[in-house]
C-alpha positions as CSV (number, residue, x, y, z in Angstrom):
1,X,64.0,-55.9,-109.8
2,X,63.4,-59.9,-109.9
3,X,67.7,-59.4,-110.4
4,X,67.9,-58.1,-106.9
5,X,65.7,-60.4,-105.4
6,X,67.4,-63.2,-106.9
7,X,70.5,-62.0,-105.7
8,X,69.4,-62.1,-102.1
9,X,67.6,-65.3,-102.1
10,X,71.2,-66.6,-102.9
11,X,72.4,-65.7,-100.3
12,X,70.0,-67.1,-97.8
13,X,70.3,-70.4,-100.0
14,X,67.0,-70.0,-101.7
15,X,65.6,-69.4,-105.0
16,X,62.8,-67.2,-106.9
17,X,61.2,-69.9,-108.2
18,X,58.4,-66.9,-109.9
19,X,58.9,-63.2,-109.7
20,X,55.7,-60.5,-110.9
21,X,53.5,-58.3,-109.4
22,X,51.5,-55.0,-109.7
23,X,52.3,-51.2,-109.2
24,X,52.2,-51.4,-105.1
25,X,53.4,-54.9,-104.2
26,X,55.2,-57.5,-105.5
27,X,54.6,-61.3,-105.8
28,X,57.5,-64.3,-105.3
29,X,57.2,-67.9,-105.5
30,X,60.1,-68.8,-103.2
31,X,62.0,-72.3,-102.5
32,X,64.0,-71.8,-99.2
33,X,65.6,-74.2,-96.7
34,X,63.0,-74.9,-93.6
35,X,65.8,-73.7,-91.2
36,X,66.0,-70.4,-92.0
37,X,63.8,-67.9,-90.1
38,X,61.0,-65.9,-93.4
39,X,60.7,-63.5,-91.6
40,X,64.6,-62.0,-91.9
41,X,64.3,-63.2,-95.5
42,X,61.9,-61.0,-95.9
43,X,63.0,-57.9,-94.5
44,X,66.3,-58.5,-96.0
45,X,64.6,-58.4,-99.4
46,X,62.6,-55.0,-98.8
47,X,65.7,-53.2,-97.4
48,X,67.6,-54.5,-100.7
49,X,65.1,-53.7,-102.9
50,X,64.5,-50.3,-101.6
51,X,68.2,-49.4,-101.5
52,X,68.7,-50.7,-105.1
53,X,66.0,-48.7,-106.4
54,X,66.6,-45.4,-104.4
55,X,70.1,-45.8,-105.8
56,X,69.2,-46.5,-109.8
57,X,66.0,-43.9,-109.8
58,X,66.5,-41.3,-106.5
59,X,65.3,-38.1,-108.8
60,X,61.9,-40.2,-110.1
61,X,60.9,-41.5,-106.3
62,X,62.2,-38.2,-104.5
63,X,59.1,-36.4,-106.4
64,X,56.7,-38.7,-104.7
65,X,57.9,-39.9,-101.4
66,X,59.7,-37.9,-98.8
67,X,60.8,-40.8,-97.0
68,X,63.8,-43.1,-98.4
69,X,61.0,-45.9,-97.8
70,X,59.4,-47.7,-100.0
71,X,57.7,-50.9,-98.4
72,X,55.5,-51.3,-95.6
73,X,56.5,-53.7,-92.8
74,X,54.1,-56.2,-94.0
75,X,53.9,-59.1,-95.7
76,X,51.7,-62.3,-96.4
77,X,52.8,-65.6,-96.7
78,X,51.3,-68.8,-97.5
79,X,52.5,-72.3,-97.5
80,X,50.9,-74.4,-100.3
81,X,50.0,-78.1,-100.0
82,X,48.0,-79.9,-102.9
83,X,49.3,-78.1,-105.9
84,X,51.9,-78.0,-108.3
85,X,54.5,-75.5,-108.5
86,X,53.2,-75.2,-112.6
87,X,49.9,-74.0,-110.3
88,X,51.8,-71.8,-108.4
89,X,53.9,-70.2,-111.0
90,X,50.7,-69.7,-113.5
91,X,49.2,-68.1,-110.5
92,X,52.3,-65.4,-110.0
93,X,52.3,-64.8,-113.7
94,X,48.9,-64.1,-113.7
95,X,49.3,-61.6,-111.1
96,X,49.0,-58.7,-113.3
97,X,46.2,-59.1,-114.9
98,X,43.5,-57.0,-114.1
99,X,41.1,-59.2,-115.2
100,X,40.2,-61.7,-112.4
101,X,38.9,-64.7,-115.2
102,X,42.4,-65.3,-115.9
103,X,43.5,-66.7,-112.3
């Protein structure tokens, strides 16, 4: 998956700096120019994501959605001032780990 979103963060001339997440949501560290609008970025990526993954594993999600959705229309997004992208991206690893000692 952090293929696809790669892919589409070319396009909008940014980069996945850190890509992980957990079994409902997913977590990117992402490096994009100032002028483009996050918002579109984002829903750009969901409608990717979705379409790649309905594509590669339709029978698997047909038996548990009945909707060709996969992602909610929301997000959260937070600008970081005062630490280091080596923070950032130990933070994103750490994402799925259940146990909250190491974040």
């Amino acid at each position: 998956m952090s293929e696809v979103f790669s892919s589409v963060a070319q396009k909008w001339d940014s980069k996945i700096i850190e890509f992980n997440g957990e079994s409902d949501h997913v977590h990117l560290l992402l490096s994009y120019p100032p002028h483009k609008l996050l918002s579109n970025k984002i829903a750009n990526l969901k409608a990717t994501a979705s379409k790649t993954l309905w594509r590669e594993f339709e029978s698997e999600l047909a038996k548990i959605y009945r909707k060709r959705v996969l992602w909610t229309g929301s997000y959260f997004v937070a600008s970081c001032g005062g630490v280091t992208i080596e923070q950032l991206k130990i933070y994103v690893q750490n994402q799925d780990c259940p146990d909250s000692s190491h974040h």
